[in-house]
C-alpha positions as CSV (number, residue, x, y, z in Angstrom):
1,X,89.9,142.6,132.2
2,X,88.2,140.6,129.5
3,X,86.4,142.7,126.5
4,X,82.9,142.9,125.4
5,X,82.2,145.1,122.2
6,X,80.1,148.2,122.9
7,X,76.4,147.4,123.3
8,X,75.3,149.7,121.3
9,X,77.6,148.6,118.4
10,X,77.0,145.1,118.9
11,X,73.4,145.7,118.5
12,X,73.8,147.6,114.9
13,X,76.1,145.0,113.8
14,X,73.2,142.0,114.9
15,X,70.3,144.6,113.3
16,X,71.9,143.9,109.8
17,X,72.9,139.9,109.8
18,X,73.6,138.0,112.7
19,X,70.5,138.0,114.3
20,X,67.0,135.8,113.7
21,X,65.8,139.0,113.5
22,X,67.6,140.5,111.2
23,X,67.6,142.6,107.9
24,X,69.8,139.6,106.3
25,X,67.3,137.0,107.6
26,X,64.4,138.9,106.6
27,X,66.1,139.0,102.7
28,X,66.8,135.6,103.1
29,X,62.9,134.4,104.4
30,X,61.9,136.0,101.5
31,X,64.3,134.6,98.9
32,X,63.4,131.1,100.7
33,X,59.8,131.7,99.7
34,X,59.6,133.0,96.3
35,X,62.2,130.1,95.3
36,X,60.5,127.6,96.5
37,X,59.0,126.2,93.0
38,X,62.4,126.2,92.3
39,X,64.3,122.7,92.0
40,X,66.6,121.7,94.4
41,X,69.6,119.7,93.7
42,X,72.0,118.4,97.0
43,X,74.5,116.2,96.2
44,X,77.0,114.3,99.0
45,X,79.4,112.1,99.2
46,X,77.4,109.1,98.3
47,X,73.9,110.1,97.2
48,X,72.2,112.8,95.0
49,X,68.9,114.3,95.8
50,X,66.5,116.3,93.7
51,X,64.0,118.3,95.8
52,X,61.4,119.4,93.1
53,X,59.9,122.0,95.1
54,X,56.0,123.0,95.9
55,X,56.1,120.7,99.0
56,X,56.8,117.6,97.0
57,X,58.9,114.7,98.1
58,X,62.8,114.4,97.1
59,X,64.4,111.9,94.1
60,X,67.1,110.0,95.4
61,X,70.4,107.6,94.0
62,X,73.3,106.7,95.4
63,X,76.7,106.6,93.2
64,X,79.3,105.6,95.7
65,X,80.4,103.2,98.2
66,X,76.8,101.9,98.2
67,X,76.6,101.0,94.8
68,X,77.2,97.2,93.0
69,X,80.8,97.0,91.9
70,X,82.9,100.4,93.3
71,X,84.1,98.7,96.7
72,X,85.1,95.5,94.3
73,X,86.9,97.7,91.5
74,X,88.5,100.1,94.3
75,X,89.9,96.7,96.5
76,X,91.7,96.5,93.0
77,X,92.7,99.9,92.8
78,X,94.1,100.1,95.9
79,X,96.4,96.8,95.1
80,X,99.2,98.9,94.0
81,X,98.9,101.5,96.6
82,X,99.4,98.8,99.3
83,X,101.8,98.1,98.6
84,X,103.6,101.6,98.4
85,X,102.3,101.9,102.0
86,X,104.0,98.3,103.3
87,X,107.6,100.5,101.4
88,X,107.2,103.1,103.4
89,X,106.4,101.5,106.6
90,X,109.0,99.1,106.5
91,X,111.4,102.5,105.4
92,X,109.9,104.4,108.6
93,X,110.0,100.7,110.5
94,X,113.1,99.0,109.2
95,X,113.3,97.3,112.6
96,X,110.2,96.3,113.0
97,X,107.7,93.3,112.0
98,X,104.6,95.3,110.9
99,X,105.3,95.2,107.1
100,X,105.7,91.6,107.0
101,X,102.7,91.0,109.3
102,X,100.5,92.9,106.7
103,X,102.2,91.6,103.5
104,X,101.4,88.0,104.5
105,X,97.5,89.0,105.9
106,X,97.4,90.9,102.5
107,X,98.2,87.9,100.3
108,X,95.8,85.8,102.3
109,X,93.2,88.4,101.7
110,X,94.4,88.4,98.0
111,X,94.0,84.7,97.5
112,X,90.2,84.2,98.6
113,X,89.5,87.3,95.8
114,X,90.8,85.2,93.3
115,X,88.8,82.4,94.3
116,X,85.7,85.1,94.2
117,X,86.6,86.7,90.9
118,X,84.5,85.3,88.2
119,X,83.1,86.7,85.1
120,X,79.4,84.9,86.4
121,X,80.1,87.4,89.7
122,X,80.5,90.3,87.5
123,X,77.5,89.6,85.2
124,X,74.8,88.4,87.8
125,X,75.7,89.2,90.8
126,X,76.9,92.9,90.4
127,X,75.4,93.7,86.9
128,X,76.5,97.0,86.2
129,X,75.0,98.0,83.0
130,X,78.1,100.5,82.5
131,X,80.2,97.0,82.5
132,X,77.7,94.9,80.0
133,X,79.8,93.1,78.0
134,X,83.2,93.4,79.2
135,X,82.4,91.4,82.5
136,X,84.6,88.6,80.8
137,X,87.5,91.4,80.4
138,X,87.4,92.5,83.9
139,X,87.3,89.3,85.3
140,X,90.9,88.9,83.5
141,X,92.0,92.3,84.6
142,X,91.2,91.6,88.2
143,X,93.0,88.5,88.2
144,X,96.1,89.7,86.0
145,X,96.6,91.9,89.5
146,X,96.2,89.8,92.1
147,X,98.1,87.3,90.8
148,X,101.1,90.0,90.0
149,X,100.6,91.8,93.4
150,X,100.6,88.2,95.0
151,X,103.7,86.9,93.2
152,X,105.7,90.3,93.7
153,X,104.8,89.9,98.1
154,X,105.5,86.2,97.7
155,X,109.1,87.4,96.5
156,X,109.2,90.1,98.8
157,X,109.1,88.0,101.6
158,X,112.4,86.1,100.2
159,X,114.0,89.0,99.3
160,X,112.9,92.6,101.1
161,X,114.7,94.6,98.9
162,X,112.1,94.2,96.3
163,X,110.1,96.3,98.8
164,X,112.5,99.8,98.1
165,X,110.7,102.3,96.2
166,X,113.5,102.0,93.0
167,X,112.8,98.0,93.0
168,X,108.6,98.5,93.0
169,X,109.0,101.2,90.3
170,X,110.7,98.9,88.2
171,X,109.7,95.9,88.4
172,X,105.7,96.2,89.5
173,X,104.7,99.8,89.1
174,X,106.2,101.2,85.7
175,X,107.8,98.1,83.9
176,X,107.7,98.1,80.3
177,X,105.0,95.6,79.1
178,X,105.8,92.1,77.8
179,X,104.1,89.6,76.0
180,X,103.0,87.6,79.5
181,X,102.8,91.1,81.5
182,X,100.9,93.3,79.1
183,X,100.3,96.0,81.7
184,X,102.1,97.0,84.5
185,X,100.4,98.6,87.9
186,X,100.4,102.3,87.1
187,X,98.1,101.1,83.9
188,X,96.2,98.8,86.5
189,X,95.1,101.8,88.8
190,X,94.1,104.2,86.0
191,X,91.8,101.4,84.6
192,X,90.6,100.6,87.7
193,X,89.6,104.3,88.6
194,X,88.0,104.1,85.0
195,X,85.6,102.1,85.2
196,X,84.4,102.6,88.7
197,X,83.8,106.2,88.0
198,X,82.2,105.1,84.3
199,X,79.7,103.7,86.3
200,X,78.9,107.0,88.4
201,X,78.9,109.1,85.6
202,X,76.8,106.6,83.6
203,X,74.1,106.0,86.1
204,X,73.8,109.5,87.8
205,X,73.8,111.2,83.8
206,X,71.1,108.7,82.8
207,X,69.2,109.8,86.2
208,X,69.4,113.3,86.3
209,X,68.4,113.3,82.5
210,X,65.4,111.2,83.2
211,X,63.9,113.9,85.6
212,X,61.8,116.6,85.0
213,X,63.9,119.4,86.4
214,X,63.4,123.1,85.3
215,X,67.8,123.3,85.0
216,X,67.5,127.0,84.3
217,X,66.1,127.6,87.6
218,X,67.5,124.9,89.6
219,X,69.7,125.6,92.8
220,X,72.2,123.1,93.4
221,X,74.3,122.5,96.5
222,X,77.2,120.0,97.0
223,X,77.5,119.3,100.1
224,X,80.1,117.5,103.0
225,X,83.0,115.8,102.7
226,X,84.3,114.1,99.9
227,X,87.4,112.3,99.7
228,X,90.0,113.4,101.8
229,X,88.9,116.1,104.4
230,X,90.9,118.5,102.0
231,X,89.2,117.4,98.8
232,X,86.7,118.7,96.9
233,X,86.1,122.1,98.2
234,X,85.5,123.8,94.2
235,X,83.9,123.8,91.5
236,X,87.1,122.6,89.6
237,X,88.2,120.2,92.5
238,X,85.1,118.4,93.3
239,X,83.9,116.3,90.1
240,X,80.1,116.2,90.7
241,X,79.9,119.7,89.9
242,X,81.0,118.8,86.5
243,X,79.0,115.8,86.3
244,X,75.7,117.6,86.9
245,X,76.3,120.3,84.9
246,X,77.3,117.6,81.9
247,X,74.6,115.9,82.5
248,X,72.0,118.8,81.8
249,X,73.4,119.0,78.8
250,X,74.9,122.7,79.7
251,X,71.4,124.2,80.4
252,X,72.3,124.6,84.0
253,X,74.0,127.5,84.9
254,X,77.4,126.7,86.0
255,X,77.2,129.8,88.6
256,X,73.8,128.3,90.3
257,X,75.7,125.2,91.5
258,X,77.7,126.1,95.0
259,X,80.3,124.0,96.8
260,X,79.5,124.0,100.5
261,X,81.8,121.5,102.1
262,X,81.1,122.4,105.5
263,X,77.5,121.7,105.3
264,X,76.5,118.4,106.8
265,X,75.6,115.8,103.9
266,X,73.1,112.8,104.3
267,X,72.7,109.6,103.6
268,X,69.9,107.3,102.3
269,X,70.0,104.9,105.4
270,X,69.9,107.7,107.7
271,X,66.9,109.9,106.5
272,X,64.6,111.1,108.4
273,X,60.6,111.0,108.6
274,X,58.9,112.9,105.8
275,X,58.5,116.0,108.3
276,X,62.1,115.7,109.1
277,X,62.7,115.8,105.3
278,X,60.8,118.9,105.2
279,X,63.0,120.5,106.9
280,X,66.3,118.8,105.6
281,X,65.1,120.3,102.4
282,X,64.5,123.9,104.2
283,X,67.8,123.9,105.5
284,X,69.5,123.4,102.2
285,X,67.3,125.9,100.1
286,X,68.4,128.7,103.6
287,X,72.0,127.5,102.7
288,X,71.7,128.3,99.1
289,X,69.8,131.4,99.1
290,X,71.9,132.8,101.7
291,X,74.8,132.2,99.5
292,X,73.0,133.6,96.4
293,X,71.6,136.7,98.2
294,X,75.1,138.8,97.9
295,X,75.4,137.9,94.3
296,X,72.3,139.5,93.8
297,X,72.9,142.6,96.0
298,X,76.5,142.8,94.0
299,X,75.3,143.0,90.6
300,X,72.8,146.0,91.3
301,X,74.6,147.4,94.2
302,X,77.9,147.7,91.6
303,X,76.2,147.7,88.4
304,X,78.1,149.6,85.8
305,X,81.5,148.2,87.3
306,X,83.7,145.0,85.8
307,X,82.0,141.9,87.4
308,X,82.9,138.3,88.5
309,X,82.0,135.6,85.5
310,X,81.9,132.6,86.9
311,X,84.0,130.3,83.9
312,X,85.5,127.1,86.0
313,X,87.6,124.6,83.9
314,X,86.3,121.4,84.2
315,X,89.5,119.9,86.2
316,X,91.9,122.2,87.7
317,X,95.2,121.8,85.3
318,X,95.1,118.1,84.8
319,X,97.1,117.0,82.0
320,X,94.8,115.8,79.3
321,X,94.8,112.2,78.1
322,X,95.7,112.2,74.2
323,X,94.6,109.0,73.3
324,X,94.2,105.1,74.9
325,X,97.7,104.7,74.8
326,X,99.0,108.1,76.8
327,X,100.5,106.2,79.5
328,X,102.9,109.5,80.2
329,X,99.7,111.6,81.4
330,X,97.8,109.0,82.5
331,X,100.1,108.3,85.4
332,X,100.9,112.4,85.6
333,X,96.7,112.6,86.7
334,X,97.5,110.4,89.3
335,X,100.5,111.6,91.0
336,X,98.7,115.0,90.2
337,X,95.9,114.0,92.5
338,X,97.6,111.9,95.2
339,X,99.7,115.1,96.0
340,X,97.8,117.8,95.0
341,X,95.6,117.5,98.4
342,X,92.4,119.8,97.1
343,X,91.7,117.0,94.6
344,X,89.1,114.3,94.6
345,X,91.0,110.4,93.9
346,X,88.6,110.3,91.2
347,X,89.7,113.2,89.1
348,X,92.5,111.8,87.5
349,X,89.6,110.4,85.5
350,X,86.3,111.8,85.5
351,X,86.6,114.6,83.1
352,X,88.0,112.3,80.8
353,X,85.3,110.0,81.2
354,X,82.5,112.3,80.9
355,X,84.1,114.1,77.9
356,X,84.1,109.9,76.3
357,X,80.4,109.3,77.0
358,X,79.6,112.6,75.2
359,X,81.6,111.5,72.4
360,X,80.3,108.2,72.3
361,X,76.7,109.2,72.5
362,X,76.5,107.8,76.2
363,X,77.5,104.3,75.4
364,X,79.8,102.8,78.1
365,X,80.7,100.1,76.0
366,X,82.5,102.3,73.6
367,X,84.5,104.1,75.6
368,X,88.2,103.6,75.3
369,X,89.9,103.5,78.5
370,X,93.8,103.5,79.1
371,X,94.9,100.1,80.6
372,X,91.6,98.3,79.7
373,X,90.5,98.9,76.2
374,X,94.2,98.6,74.6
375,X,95.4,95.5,76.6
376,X,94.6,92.4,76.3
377,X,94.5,90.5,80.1
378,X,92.9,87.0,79.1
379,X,96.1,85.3,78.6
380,X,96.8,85.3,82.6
381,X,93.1,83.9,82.8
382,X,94.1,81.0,80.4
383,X,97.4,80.2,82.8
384,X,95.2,80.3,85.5
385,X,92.8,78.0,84.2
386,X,95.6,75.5,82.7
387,X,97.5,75.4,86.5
């Protein structure tokens, strides 16, 4: 016989909460109301919106995947990693074909880069001002690693013992630097991450800064999934957080921004109709007062008794980067975030760059990042040139 909870029961608990019609929805209608002057920040995956309140239409910017130069920079991030994935597929595989089948497609796909890498492509065409000036040097980066990653599958295919996880390590991930290989890959990926996420926090600081938002009062709300589906779920883990706060230059209150990963994000290309909008926006204030209303009731419901301050560290225990040369914590960040699965990619270098543009006073160009700033890549653009 299957079990229903007492009526009368069932109704009491629905009087408080879980009904429309509800004492927690009437709290929450009003909170709704007499916040809504208040700004409204929603950040997603890919885009950032400010809703300024009184009716008024959002602000929006994109800072991912949508952006000139981050699926360009991660292709180049991701050089390394691919081949870490062929290793272990052929050591899951070692009978089959797939790992040479994707080598030689991924060499193909390396060579027509090559031929699109060009410091005029970097300067016109994707025109970061975050990259203003150093176009020239990442033109020379990008080609110091696809020319490596290409020579190192070229040998693999000859010999397939180059392939093992001891061989890669030593001779393509974490080789000591030479005159004519002046970084090796681990240096590669943390520069890489670098500057795509200079970018981010360049562009979206500069944005945020440039509204008129009431940061005392604003509500903020990041939203969806970012990264992996475990990613991103905290304060500490997901970097936007971080970001906006930065960028308000700490007037925000760190305990009015809420992580809600399980409410559905948006995207610019997908927006709805201004009345649609309207209720996006409605939605996402409901989401955050609802959240907000039991802090409230907390503090006057308990006052008197120890309570909760809300002190998140920037980046949950990531080993800090001494100076441009810390190649021992550099690559710790980023086996810290490849196996630590509650961590955005893009934390093994976002505090780090944030805390750099406040030390620089916002200037991209003066940033020193590990594996770009302290290595010199033109000479592999010279070979190039003279082959």
């Amino acid at each position: 016989m299957s079990y229903e909870p007492d009526r009368a029961f069932a109704g009491l608990f629905r009087a408080f909460t879980s009904d429309p019609n509800s004492i927690g929805d009437d709290l929450l209608q009003l909170m709704v109301r007499q916040t809504s002057d208040c700004p409204l920040v929603v950040s997603t995956a890919s885009d950032i919106a400010i809703f300024p309140g009184r009716g008024r239409g959002p602000l929006i910017e994109r800072f991912r995947r949508s952006t000139r130069g981050f699926i360009e920079l991660t292709a180049i991030s991701h050089l390394p990693l691919a081949l870490a994935y062929l290793s272990r597929i052929r050591k899951l595989d070692p009978e089959g074909n797939l790992w040479r089948v994707r080598a030689a497609q991924f060499i193909e796909h390396a060579q027509r880069t090559r031929h699109s890498n060009t410091a005029t492509m970097w300067r016109d065409a994707i025109a970061v001002p975050a990259f203003a000036g150093h176009e020239e040097k990442i033109t020379d980066l990008v080609e110091y690693t696809l020319e490596q990653s290409i020579d190192y599958l070229s040998r693999v295919e000859k010999d397939e013992d180059l392939l093992t996880f001891e061989a890669l390590r030593a001779n393509y991930f974490d080789f000591a630097p030479t005159s004519d290989r002046p970084a090796n890959m681990n240096d590669v990926m943390f520069a890489t991450f670098a500057l795509a996420y200079i970018d981010i926090a360049y562009r979206i600081g500069n944005w945020l800064r440039a509204q008129s938002v009431d940061w005392p009062q604003a509500m903020v709300l990041v939203t969806g999934q970012s990264g992996r589906p475990t990613a991103g779920t905290t304060w500490e883990t997901n970097n936007m957080c971080n970001l906006i706060w930065r960028s308000t230059d700490r007037v925000l209150p760190q305990e009015r921004v809420y992580v809600a990963p399980h409410v559905a994000g948006f995207a610019i290309d997908e927006l709805p109709d201004p009345a649609g909008l309207s209720r996006l926006e409605q939605d996402y204030r409901k989401v955050w007062c609802k959240t907000r209303a039991s802090v409230e009731v907390s503090r006057l419901m308990f006052a008197g008794y120890p309570g909760y301050e809300f002190s998140p560290s920037s980046v949950q225990g990531m080993p800090p980067v001494r100076s441009v040369d810390d190649r021992e914590h550099c690559v710790a960040r980023m086996r810290r975030i490849m196996e630590d699965a509650q961590q955005l990619i893009s934390n093994c270098v976002s505090d780090y760059i944030v805390d750099e543009l406040e030390k620089t006073g916002n200037q991209p160009s003066k940033v020193q990042i590990p594996g770009f700033t302290n290595i010199d890549y033109s000479k592999c653009t010279e070979l190039r040139e003279a082959r």
